[in-house]
C-alpha positions as semicolon CSV with decimal commas, in nm:
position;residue;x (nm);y (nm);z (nm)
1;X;-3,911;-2,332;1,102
2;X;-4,017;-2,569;0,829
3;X;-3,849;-2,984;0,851
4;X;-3,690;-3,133;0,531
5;X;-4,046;-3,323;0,517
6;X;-4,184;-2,972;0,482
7;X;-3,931;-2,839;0,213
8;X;-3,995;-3,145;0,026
9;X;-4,373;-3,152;-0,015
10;X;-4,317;-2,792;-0,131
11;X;-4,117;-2,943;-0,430
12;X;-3,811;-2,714;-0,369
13;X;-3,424;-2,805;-0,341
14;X;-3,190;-2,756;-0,004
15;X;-2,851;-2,598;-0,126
16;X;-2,551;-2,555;0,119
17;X;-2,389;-2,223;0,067
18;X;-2,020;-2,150;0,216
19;X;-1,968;-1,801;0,303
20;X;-1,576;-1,877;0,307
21;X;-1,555;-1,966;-0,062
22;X;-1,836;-1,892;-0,179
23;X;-1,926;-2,299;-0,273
24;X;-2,250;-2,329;-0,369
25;X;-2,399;-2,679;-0,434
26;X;-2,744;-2,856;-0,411
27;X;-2,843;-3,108;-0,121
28;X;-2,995;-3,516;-0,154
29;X;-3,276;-3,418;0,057
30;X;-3,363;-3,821;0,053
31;X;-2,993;-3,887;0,308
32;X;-3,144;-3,644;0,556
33;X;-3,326;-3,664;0,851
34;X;-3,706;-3,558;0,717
35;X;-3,777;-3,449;1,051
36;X;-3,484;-3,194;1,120
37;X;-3,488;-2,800;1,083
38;X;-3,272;-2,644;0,857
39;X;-3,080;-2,508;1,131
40;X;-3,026;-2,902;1,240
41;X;-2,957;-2,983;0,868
42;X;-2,670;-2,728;0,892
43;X;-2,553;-2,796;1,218
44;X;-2,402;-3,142;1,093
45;X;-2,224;-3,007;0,799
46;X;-1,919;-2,821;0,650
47;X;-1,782;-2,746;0,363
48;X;-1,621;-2,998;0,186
49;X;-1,400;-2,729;-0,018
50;X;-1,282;-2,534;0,253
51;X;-1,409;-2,680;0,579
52;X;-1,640;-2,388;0,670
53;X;-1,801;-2,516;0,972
54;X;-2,046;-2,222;0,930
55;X;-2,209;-2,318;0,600
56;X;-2,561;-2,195;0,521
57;X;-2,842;-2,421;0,426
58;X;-3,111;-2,248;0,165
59;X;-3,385;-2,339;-0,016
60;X;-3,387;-2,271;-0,343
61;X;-3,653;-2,239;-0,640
62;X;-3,659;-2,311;-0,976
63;X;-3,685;-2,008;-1,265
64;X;-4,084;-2,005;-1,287
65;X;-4,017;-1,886;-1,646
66;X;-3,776;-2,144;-1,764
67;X;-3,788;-2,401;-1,543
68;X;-3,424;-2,429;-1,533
69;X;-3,261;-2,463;-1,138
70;X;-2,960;-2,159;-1,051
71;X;-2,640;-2,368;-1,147
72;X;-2,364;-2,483;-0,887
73;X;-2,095;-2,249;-0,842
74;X;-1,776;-2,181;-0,667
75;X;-1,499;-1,914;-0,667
């Protein structure tokens, strides 16, 4: 399993992702711990909408076309 260090030399983002409402929203990779696992990362956190204990950490990419990153979202 890659660390933040890892995810960050790549030059992607780290989202958290609530199942419960569906929250999406993008990670300051530079407040975490640059040698935990994303399973660590998500471990510590919850969902500040809902307070989803069981949030998702992802890495996510930006449109190789566009260059744009996928927006924020919630229900």
């Amino acid at each position: 399993m890659p660390t933040v260090a890892d995810i960050r030399a790549e030059g992607v983002r780290l989202t958290i992702c609530c199942p419960n409402c569906a929250r999406l929203r993008y990670l300051n990779i530079d407040r975490l711990d640059q040698s935990a696992t994303l399973e660590e990362v998500a471990a510590g956190l919850k969902c500040t909408r809902c307070l989803e204990p069981d949030i998702e950490v992802r890495i996510m990419r930006c449109d190789p076309e566009t260059g744009f990153w996928p927006a924020e979202s919630a229900r």
